[in-house]
VOGU-3710 file (C-alpha; in Angstrom, 3 decimals, decimal comma):
1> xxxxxxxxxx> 0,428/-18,485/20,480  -1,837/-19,901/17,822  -4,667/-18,258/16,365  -7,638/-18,880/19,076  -10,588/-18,466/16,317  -10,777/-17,522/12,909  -13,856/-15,795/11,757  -15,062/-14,549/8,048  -18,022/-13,574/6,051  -20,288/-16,372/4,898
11> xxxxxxxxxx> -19,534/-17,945/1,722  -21,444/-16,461/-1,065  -21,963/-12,849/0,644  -22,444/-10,296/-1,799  -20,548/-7,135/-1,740  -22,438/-4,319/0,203  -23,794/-1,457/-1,670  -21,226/1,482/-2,215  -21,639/4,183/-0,080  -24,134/7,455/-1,835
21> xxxxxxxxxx> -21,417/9,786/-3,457  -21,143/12,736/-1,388  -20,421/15,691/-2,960  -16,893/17,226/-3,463  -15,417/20,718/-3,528  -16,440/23,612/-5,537  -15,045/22,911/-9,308  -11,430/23,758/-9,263  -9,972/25,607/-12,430  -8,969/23,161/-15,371
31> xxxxxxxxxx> -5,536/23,527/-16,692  -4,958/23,158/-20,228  -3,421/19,552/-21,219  0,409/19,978/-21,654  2,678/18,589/-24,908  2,964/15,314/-24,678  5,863/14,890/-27,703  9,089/12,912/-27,339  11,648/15,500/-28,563  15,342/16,923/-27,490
41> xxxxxxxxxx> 14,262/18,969/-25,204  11,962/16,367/-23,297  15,306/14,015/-23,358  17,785/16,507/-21,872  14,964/17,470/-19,233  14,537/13,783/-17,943  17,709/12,848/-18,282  18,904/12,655/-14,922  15,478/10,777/-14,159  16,369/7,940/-16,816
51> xxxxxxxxxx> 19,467/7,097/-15,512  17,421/6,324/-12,386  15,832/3,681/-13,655  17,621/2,479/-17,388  18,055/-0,919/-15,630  14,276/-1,571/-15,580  13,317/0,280/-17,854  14,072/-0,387/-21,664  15,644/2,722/-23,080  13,192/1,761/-26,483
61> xxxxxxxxxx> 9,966/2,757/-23,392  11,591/6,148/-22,559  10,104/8,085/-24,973  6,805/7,342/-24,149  7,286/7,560/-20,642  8,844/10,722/-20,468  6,752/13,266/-21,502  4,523/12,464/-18,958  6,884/12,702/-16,536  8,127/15,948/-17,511
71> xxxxxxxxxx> 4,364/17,509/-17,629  3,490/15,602/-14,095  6,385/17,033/-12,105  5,437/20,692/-13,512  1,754/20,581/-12,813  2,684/19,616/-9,426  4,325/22,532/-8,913  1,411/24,296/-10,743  -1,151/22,806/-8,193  0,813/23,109/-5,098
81> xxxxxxxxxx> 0,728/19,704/-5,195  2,318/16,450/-4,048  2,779/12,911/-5,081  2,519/9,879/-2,549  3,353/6,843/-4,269  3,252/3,112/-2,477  6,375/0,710/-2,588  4,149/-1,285/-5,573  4,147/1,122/-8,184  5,759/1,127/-11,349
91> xxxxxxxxxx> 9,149/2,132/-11,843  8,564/5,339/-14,178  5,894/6,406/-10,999  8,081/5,437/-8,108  11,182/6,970/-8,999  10,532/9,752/-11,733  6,952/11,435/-10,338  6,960/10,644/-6,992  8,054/13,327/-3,974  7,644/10,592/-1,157
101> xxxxxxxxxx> 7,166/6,677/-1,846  7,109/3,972/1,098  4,965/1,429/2,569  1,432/2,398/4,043  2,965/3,366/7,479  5,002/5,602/5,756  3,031/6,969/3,772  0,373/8,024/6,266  3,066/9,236/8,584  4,186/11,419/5,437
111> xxxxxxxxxx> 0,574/12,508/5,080  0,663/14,572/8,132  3,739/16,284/6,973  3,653/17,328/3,729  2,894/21,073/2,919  0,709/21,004/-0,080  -3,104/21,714/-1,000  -3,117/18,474/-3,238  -2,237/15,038/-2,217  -2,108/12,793/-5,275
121> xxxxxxxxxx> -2,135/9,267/-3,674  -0,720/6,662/-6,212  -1,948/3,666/-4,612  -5,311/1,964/-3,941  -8,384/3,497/-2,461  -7,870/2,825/1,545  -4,783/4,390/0,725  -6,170/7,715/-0,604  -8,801/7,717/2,147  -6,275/7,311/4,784
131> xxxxxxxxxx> -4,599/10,522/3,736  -8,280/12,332/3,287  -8,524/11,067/6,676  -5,214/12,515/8,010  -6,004/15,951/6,079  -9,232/16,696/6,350  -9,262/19,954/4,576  -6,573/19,229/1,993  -7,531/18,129/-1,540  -7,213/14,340/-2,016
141> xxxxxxxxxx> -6,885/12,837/-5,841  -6,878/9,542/-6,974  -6,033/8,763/-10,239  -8,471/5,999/-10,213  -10,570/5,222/-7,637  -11,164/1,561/-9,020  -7,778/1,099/-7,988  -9,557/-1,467/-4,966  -7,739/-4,050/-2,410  -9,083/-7,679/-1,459
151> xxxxxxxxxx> -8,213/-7,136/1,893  -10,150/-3,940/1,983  -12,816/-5,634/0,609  -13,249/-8,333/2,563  -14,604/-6,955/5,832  -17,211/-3,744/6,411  -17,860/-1,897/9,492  -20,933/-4,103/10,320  -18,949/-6,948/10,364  -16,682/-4,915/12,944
161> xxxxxxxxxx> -19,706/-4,124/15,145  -20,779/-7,319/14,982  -17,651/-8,843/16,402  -17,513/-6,494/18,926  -21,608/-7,544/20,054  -19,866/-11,237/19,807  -16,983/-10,687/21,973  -17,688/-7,632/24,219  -14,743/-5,901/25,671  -12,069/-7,110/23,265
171> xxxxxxxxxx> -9,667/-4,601/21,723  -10,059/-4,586/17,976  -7,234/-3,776/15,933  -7,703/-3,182/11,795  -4,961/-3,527/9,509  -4,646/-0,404/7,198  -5,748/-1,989/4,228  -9,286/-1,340/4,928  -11,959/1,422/4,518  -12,514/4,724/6,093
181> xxxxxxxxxx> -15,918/2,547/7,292  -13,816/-0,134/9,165  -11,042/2,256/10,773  -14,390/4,290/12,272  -15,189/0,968/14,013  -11,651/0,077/15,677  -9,870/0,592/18,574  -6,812/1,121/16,287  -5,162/0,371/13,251  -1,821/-1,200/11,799
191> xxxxxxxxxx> 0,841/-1,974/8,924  2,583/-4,753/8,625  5,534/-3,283/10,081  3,770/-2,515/13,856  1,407/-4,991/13,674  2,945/-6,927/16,597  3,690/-3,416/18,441  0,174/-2,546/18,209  -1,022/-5,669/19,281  0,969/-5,813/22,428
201> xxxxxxxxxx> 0,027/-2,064/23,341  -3,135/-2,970/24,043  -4,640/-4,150/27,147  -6,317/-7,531/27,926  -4,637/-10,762/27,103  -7,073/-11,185/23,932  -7,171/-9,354/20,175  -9,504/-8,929/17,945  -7,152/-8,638/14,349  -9,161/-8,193/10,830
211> xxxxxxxxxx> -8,988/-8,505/8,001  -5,754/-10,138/7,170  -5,757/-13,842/8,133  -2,195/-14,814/7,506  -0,565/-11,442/9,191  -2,732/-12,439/11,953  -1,360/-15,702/12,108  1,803/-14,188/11,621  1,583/-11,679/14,655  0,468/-14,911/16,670
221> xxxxxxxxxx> 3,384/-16,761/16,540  5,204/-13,943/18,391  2,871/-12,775/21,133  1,554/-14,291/23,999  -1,536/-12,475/23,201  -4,870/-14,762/22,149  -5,702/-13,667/18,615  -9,161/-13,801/17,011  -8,749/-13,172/12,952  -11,153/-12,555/10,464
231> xxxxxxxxxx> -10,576/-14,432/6,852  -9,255/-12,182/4,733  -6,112/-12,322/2,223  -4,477/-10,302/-0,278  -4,620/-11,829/-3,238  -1,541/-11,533/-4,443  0,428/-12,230/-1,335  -1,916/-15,726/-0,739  -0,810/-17,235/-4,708  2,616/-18,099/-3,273
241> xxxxxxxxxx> 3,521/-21,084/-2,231  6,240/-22,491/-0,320  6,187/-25,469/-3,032  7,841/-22,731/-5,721  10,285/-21,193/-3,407  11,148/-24,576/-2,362  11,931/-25,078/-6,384  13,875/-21,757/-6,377  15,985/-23,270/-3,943  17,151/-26,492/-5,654
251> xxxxxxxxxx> 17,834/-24,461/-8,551  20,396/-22,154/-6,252  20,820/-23,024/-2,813  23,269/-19,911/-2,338  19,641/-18,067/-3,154  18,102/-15,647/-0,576  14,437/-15,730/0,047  12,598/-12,916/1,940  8,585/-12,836/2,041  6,238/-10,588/3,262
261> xxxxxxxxxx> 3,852/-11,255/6,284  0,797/-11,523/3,910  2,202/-14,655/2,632  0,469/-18,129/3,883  2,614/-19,979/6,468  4,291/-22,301/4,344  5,829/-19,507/2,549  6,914/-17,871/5,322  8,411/-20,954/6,848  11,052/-21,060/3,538
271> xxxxxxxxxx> 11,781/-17,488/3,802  15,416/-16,342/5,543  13,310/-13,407/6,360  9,756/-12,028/6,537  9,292/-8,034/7,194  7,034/-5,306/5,554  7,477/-3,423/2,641  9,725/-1,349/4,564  11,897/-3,716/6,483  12,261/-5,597/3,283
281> xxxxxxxxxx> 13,985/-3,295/1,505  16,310/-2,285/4,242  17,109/-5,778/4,833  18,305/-6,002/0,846  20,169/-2,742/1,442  21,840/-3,863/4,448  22,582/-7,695/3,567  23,215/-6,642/-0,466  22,734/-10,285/-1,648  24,176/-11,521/-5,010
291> xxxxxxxxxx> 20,944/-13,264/-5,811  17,578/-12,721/-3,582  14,165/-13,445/-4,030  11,556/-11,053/-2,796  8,167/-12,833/-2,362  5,640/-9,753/-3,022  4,419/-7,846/-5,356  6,638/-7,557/-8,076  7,404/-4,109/-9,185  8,787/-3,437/-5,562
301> xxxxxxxxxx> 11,911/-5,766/-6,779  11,766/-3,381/-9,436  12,573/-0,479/-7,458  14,741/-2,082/-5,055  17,022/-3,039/-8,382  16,988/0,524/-9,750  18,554/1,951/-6,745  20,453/-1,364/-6,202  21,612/-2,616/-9,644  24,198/-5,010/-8,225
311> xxxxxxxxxx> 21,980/-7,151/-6,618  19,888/-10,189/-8,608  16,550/-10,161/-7,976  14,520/-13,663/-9,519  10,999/-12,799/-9,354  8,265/-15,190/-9,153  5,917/-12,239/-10,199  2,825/-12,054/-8,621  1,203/-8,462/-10,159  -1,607/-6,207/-8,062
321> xxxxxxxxxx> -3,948/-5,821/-10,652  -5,388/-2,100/-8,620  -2,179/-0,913/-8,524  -1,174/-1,172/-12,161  -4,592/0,581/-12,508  -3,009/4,055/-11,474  -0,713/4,949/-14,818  1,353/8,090/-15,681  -1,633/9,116/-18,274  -4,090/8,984/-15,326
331> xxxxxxxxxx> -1,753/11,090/-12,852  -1,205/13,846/-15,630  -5,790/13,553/-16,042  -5,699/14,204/-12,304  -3,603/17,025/-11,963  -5,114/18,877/-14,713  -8,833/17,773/-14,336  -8,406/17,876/-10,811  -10,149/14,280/-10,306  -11,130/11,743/-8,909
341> xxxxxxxxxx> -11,462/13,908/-5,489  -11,505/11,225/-2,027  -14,412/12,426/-0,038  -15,424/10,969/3,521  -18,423/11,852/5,427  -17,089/13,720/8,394  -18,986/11,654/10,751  -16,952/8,353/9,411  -13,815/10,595/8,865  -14,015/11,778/12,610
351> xxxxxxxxxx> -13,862/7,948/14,254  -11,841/6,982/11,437  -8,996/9,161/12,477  -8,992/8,249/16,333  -7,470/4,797/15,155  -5,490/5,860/12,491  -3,710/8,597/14,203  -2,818/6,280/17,469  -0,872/4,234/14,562  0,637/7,177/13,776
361> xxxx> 1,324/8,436/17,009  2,186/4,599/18,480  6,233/5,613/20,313  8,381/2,700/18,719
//
């Protein structure tokens, strides 16, 4: 069913203030900066982690790379720690750092799991506060907390109260990309994976769906349920067009195209497939195309190719400039000066938690 309204913040709006810092744990004890130098004994330590990932990464970048890796992954186990890292990191984070990687589903489903006093979230903010969320009395670092999300961005929870005082008595559901503020507002929140599952678990024949205008669209198209969206758009995701794949086609028409549900219609309309992060990556692993393009950010095709090297991937790269904010230098500052700590007031972290844990919790 088409979207039945399509609602957004008036042009112009200024950002709202950021929230008062509130104040974080008692000072945790500093650890002393590691040795950063490339020698032999760095190079037979990271070895076996290089040969994950020599074919996207340029054996001449190694050296740099790898003495933060080594230091990283034996803080970690200095600081009880652990490493969540989304599908849009870099390589050297993704495969060489990181204990559990995955799309934000995963990731917060991981986030109840893991057995650690530390949660290093290599991501973007909602990300980190989703996991403060989840763990309440766990220690949650990000490496730095400029490290925003247009989505996220886009909406606050006055907006949310103020479509619920517009359209009394319908469900709202928030896509995770937002703040701790927003998820305290909502009936419930989703990835791009359950969107449509979440959607049609709740009652009524209407949803409320922020902030993501095109997933909204794209849930429409497959429920009966009337959807009101709110205009918001990744900003990566929204610069493809179904013009360039269209191009990428003529060039090879053997070529396979998959696209994320962020994407605007048109793209999705040249797509063979559009999934999550998630689904994307299975479908690669499952189909193994000779030649594929993968319309989303673009260091997940990195990934992808360093665990599958015999597939092609053409990327029409489209980089999230907050995720390439979180670095292997700023990891190693976090672990040993313990910062930048995610803090929630409990009030906000309370409501915020209902929603995200009936995601969680949502039986497939």
């Amino acid at each position: 069913m088409p979207v039945l309204d399509i609602l957004g913040p008036t042009a112009g709006r200024t950002a709202p203030p950021s929230a008062p810092a509130l104040p974080t744990r008692s000072e945790t004890r500093i650890l002393p900066m590691p040795p950063l130098e490339w020698n032999e004994q760095v190079a037979n330590e990271t070895a076996h982690l290089y040969a994950r990932v020599k074919t996207v990464i340029p054996e001449i970048e190694w050296p740099f790379f790898a003495p933060y890796v080594k230091a990283i992954n034996a803080l970690k186990k200095e600081r009880n720690a652990v490493i969540l890292a989304h599908n849009y990191q870099t390589p050297e984070i993704y495969n060489c750092v990181a204990d559990f990687v995955g799309d934000s589903l995963q990731l917060a489903r991981e986030a109840t799991r893991v057995d650690a006093d530390v949660i290093v979230q290599c991501g973007v903010h909602f990300m980190a506060e989703t996991s403060k969320i989840l763990n309440p009395e766990k220690t949650v670092l990000i490496p730095d907390s400029k490290a925003g999300c247009s989505l996220a961005s886009s909406i606050t929870g006055e907006d949310v109260r103020l479509l619920r005082a517009r359209f009394p008595g319908v469900p709202v559901v928030a896509y995770v990309n937002t703040s701790a503020d927003v998820k305290a507002e909502v009936d419930i929140c989703c990835t791009s994976s359950n969107a449509l599952q979440v959607v049609e678990s709740l009652p009524g024949d209407t949803v409320i769906f922020v902030p993501d205008q095109y997933l909204a669209n794209y849930v429409a198209g497959q429920t009966s349920k009337k959807i009101i969206a709110w205009k918001g758009a990744c900003e990566v995701h929204e610069r493809f067009t179904g013009e360039e794949l269209r191009r990428f086609r003529e060039d090879d028409p053997t070529i396979q195209i998959i696209a994320h549900p962020e994407c605007p219609p048109d793209v999705i309309a040249e797509a063979d497939f559009t999934g999550s992060t998630a689904h994307m990556i299975d479908w690669v692993r499952a189909k193994r195309p000779k030649r594929i393009v993968m319309v989303t950010e673009c260091s997940m095709a990195d990934n992808v190719q360093a665990e599958l090297p015999d597939v092609e991937f053409v990327r029409p790269c489209n980089l999230c400039p907050h995720m390439k904010r979180i670095t292997l230098p700023k990891i190693l500052d976090s672990l040993v000066y313990m910062k930048e700590e995610v803090v929630i007031d409990p009030a906000i972290a309370e409501r915020a938690r209902r929603s995200v844990e009936r995601m969680v919790n949502l039986k497939s």
